[in-house]
C-alpha positions as CSV (number, residue, x, y, z in Angstrom):
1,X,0.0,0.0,0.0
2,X,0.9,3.5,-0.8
3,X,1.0,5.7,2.4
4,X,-0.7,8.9,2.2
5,X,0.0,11.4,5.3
6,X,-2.1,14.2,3.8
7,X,-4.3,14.9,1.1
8,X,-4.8,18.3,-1.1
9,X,-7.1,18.9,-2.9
10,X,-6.3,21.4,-5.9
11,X,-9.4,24.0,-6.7
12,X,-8.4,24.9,-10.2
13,X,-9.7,22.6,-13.5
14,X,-6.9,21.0,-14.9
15,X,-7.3,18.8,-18.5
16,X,-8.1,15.1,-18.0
17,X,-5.0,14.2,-20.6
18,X,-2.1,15.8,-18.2
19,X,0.1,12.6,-17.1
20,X,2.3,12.4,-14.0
21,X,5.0,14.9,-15.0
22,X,2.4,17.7,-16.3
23,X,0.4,17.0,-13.0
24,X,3.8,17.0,-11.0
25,X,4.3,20.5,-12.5
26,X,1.1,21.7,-11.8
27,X,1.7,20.1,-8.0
28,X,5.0,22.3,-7.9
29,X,2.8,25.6,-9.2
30,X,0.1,25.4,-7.2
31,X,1.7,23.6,-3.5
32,X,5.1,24.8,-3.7
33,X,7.0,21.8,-4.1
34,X,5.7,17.3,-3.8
35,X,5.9,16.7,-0.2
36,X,6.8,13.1,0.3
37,X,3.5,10.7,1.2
38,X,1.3,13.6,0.1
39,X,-1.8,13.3,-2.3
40,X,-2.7,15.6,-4.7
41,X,-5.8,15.6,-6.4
42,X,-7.5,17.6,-9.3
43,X,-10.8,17.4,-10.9
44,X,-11.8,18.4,-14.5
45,X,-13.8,21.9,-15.6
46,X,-17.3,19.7,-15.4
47,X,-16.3,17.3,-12.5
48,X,-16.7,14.6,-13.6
49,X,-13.3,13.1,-13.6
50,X,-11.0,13.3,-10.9
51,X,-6.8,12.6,-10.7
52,X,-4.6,11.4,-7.7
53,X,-0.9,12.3,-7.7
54,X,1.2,10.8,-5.0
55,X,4.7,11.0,-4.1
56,X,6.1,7.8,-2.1
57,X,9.4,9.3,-1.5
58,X,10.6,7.7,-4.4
59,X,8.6,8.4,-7.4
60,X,5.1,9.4,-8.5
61,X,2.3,7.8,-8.7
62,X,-1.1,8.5,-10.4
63,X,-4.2,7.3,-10.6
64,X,-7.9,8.4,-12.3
65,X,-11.4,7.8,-11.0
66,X,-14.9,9.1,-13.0
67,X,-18.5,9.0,-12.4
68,X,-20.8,7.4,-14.9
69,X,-23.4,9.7,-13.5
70,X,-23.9,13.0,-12.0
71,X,-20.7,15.3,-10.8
72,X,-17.6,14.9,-8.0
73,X,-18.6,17.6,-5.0
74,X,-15.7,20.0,-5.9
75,X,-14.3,23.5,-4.6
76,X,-15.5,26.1,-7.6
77,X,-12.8,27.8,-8.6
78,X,-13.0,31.3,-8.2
79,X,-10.9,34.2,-7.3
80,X,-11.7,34.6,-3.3
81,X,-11.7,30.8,-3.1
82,X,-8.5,29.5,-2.0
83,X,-6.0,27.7,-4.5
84,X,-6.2,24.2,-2.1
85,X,-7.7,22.5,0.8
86,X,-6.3,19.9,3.2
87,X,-8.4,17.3,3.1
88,X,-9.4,14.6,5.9
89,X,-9.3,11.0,5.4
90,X,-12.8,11.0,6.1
91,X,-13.4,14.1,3.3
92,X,-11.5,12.1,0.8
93,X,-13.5,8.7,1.3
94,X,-16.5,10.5,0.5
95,X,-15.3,12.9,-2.1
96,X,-13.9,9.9,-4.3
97,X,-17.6,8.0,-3.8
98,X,-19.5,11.6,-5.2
99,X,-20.8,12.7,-1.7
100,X,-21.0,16.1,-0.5
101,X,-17.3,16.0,1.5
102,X,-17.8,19.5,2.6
103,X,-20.7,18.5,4.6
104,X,-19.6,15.6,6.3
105,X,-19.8,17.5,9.9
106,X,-22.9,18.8,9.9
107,X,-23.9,15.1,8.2
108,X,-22.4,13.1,11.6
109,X,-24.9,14.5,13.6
110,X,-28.8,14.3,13.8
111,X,-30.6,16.8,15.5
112,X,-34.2,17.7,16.0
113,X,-35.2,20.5,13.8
């Protein structure tokens, strides 16, 4: 298994056809530099496709999910949004499956309205 300390998750589109060294690049843009066991992820302009980039320490690794149906719960990018988020392991389970990640405390607790 790949060990991932942290996850980020990117806010800007980026095209689907960027490989590991174009996605490394971008990493380096937007983060400052690949932090060893980090996870970087990116997301289309329609969100429907998403991209891992991991550094092990030793190299790069990527991987690509997408959703047959309906749109990946994603940061719009704007200008007062920030550039990236740290994301919980928790955030990331549910961000991969399509679920509304940003809303995962107010969803852990049932109240009466």
């Amino acid at each position: 298994m790949i060990r991932i300390d942290a996850m980020w998750l990117a806010a800007d589109p980026i095209d689907m056809r960027a490989g590991a060294d174009r996605l490394l690049a971008r990493v380096v843009q937007v983060f400052g530099a690949a932090q060893a066991h980090h996870g970087y992820l990116f997301a289309n302009a329609r969100g429907t496709r998403i991209k891992l980039l991991v550094h092990d320490g030793f190299g790069v690794w990527c991987a690509a999910r997408r959703l047959n149906a309906g749109r990946f719960a994603w940061v719009p990018a704007t200008t007062t949004s920030p550039i990236s988020l740290s994301l919980t392991n928790a955030q990331f389970d549910a961000l991969v499956l399509g679920l509304p990640w940003e809303r995962l405390p107010e969803l852990s607790t049932i109240t009466r309205a």
